[in-house]
C-alpha positions in Angstrom: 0.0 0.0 0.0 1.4 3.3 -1.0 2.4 6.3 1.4 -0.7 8.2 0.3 -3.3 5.3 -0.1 -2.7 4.5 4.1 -3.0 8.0 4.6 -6.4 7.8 2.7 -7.4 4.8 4.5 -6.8 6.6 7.7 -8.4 9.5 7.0 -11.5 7.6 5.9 -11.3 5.6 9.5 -11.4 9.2 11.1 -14.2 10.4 9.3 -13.7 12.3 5.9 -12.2 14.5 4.0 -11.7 17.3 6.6 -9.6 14.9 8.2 -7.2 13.6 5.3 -6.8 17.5 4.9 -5.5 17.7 8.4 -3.6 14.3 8.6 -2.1 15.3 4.6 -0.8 18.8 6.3 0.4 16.8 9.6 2.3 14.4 7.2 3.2 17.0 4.7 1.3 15.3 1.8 0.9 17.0 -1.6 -2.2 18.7 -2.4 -4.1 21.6 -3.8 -6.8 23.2 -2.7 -9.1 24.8 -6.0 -11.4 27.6 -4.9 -14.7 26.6 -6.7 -17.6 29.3 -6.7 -19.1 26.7 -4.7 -16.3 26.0 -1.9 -12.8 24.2 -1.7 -12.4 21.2 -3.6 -9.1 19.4 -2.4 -7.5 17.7 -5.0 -4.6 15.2 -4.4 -2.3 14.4 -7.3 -0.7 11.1 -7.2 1.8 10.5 -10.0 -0.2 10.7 -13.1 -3.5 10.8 -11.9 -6.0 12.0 -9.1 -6.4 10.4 -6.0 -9.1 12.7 -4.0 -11.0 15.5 -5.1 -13.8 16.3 -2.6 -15.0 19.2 -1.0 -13.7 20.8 2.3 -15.1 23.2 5.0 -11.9 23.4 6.6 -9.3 26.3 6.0 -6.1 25.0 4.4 -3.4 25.3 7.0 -0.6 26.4 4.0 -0.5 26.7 0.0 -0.6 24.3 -1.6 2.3 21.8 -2.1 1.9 20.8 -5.4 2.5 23.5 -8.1 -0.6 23.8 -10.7 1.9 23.1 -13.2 1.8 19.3 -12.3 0.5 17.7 -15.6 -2.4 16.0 -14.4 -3.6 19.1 -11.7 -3.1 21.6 -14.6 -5.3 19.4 -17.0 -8.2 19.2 -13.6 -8.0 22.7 -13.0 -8.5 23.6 -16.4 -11.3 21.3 -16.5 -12.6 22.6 -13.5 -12.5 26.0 -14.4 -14.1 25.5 -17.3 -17.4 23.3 -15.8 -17.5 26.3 -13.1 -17.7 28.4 -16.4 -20.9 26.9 -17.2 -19.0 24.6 -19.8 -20.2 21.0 -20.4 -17.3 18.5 -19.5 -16.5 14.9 -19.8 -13.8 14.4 -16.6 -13.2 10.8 -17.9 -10.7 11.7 -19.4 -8.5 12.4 -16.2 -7.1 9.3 -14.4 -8.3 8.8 -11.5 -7.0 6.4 -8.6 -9.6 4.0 -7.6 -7.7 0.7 -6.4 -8.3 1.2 -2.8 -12.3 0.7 -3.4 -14.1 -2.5 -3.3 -14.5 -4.3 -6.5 -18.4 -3.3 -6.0 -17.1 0.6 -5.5 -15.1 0.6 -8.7 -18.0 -1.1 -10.2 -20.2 1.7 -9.2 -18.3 4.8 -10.0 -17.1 3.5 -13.5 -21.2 3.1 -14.2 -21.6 6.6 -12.9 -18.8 8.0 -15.2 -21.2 7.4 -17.8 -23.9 9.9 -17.1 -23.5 12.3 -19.1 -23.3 16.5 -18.6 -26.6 17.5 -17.6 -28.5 14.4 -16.7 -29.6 12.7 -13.8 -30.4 8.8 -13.0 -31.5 7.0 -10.0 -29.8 4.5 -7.6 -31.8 1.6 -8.9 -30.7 2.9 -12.6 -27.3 1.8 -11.9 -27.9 -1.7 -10.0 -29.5 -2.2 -13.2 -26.7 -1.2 -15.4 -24.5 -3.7 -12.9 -27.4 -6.1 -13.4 -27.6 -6.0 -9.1 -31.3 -5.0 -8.9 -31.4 -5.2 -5.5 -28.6 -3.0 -4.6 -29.4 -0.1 -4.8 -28.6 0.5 -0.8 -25.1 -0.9 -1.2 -24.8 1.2 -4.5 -26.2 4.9 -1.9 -23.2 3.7 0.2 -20.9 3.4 -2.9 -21.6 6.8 -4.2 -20.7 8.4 -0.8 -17.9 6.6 -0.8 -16.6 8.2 -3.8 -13.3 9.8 -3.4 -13.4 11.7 -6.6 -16.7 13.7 -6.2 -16.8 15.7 -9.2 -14.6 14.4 -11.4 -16.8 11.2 -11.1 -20.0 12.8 -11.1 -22.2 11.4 -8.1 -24.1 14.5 -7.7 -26.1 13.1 -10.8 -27.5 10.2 -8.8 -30.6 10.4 -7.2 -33.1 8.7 -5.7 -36.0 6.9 -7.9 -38.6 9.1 -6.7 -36.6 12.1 -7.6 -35.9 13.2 -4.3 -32.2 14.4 -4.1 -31.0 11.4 -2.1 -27.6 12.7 -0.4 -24.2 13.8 -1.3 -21.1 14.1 0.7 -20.6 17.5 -0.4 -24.0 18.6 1.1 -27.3 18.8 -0.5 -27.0 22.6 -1.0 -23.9 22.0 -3.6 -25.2 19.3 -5.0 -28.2 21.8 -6.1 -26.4 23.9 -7.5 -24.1 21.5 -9.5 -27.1 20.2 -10.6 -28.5 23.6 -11.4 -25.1 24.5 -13.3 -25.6 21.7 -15.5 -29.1 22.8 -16.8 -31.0 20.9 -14.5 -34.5 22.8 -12.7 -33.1 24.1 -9.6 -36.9 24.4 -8.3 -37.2 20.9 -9.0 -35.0 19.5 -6.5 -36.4 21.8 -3.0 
C-alpha cells in the first residue's frame, strides 16, 4: 500500500475529507486546494493521476504543495474552471486512482462515469446497469464513498422518486451542480 493510499485509509477511518486534509498537512502530503464558486475542492495528485478530489469546509493550513503546473492538476483545473464556467465536460478523461475501493465501488463509480453532462439517474438505474437490482442501498453507500466527487460525477445520482438522495458535499452544492448543468433548480427543493 502506498504512502498516500494509508493516509487515505486513515483519514477515511477518522471520518472524511476534513480529516485527510489535516492528517495530509500533519504528514506534509501533496495537495491543492481549488477555490470553486461553490467551496474548496481538495484535490490530491498522485503521479499521473487523481487520488481525492472532494469538498472541504476546513481552511487550508498552508499553500498548496503541489505546483498547478503538475500535468495532471493543470489538466483538472483547467477542466474545472471550465465546468464552473458553465461549460459542459466529460472528466473521464482524467485518471483517477480507484484501487483502494471495493470491487463493487469501482463497479459503481465507473457506471456513474457514464452519465452524461446535464443528466440525472437514479440509484436503482445503476444496479441495473451492474445487473444488481437489488442493490441499490449498497450502490447509496458506494456513491458516498466516492473519493473523486466531481470528477466522477455522483451529484447526478438520485433517488428513484426524484428526491435528491444525499451527497457528501451537502445537499445545498449538489443543487447547485445540478443547477449549473441545466437541471431545474426548483425541481430539486
Amino acid at each position: 500500500m502506498s504512502k498516500s493510499n494509508s493516509l487515505e485509509t486513515t483519514a477515511n477511518a477518522l471520518s472524511g475529507d476534513d480529516s485527510l486534509r489535516r492528517l495530509r498537512n500533519a504528514f506534509d502530503m501533496p495537495g491543492f486546494c481549488y477555490e470553486s464558486p461553490i467551496g474548496q475542492i481538495d484535490l490530491i495528485p498522485e503521479e499521473n493521476c487523481i487520488l481525492n478530489a472532494s469538498f472541504s469546509e476546513v481552511e487550508p493550513s498552508s499553500k498548496p504543495t503541489v505546483p498547478s503546473t503538475h500535468p495532471v492538476l493543470a489538466r483538472t483545473i483547467e477542466l474545472l474552471d471550465r465546468y464552473f464556467a458553465g461549460g459542459s465536460v466529460d472528466f473521464a478523461e482524467i485518471p483517477v486512482q480507484l484501487a483502494y475501493g471495493t470491487e463493487f465501488q469501482q463497479h459503481v463509480w465507473k457506471t456513474i462515469q457514464r452519465i452524461p453532462y446535464g443528466k440525472v439517474r437514479s440509484y436503482q438505474w445503476i444496479a441495473d446497469q451492474i445487473r444488481r437490482p437489488k442493490s441499490a442501498r449498497a450502490i447509496g453507500n458506494a456513491v458516498g464513498a466516492n473519493p473523486v466527487s466531481i470528477l466522477i460525477p455522483c451529484h447526478r445520482v438520485i433517488r428513484s422518486n426524484g428526491a435528491l438522495g444525499g451527497y457528501g458535499g451537502g445537499l445545498e452544492r449538489k443543487r447547485r451542480l445540478l443547477a449549473l448543468e441545466g437541471q431545474d433548480i426548483e425541481r430539486w427543493k
